[in-house]
C-alpha positions as CSV (number, residue, x, y, z in Angstrom):
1,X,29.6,50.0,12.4
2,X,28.5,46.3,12.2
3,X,25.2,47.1,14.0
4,X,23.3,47.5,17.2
5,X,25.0,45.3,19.8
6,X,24.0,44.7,23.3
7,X,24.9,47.6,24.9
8,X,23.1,49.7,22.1
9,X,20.0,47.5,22.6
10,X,20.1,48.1,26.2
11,X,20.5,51.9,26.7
12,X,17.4,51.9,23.4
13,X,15.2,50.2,25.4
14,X,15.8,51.9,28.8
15,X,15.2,55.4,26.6
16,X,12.0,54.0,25.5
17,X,11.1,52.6,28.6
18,X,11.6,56.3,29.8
19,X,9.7,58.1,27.4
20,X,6.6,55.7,27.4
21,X,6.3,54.4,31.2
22,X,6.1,50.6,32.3
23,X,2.1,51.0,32.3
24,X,2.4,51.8,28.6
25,X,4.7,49.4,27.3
26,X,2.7,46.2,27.2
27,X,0.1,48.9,25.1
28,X,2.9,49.8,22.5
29,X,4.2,46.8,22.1
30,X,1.0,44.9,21.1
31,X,0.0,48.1,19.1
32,X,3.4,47.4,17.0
33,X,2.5,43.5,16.6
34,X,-0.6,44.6,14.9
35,X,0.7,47.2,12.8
36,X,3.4,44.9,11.5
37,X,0.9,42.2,11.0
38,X,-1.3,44.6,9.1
39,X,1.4,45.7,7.3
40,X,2.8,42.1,6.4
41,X,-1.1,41.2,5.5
42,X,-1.3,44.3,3.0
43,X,2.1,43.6,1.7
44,X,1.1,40.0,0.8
45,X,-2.2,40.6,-0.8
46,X,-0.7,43.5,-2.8
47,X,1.9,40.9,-4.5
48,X,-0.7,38.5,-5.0
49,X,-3.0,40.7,-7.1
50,X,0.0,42.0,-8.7
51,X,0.7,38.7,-9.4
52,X,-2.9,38.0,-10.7
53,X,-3.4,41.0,-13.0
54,X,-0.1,40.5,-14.5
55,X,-1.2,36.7,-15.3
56,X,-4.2,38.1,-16.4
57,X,-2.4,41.1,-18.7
58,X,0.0,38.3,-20.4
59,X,-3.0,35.8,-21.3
60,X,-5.2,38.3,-22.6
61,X,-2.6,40.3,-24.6
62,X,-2.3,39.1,-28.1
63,X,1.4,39.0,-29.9
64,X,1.7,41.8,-32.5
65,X,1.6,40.5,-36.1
66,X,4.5,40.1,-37.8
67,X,5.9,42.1,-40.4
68,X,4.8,39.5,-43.4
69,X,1.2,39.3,-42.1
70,X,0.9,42.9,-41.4
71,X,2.2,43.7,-45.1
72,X,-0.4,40.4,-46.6
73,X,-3.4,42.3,-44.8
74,X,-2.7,45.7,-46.5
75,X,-2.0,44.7,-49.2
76,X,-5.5,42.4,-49.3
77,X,-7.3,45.7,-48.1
78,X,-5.5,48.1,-51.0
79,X,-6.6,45.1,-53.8
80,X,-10.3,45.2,-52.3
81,X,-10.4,49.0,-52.3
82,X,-9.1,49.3,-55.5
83,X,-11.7,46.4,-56.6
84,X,-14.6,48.8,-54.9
85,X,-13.1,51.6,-56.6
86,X,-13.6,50.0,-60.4
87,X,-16.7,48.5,-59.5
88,X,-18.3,52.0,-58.7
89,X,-16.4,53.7,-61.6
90,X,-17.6,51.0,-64.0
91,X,-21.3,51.7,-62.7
92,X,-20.5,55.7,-63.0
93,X,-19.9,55.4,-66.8
């Protein structure tokens, strides 16, 4: 079970050389070189704009806050509501 040997390669291509004909063979195989190189082609320009819109994800992505800064911008927003809040009660009265 280490692989296909030889004698495995041999009776594989005799079967294929069965099944498609000598006229046909020349056909097939340059039908499966352009397939592969198709494939290979797709397969490479897939990872390269994989590659792209993750570089582009990561520098466009800010870091979350941190805990300190989120807590200093509430608390800023709750002073200048409350602020807003005495102001307009101030002008109610």
């Amino acid at each position: 079970m280490a692989g296909i040997g030889a004698p495995e390669l041999m009776i594989v291509l005799v079967i294929i050389l069965v099944i498609f004909g000598g006229a046909k063979l020349p056909k097939l195989a340059k039908s499966l070189g352009e397939a592969r190189r198709e494939f290979e082609a797709g397969t490479d320009e897939g990872e390269s704009g994989a590659k792209a819109l993750d570089a582009a994800e990561t520098s466009t992505v800010a870091a979350p806050p941190s805990r300190d800064a989120e807590l200093a911008r509430r608390e800023a927003d709750l002073a200048r509501r409350e602020a807003e809040l005495r102001r307009l009660d101030d002008e109610a009265r």
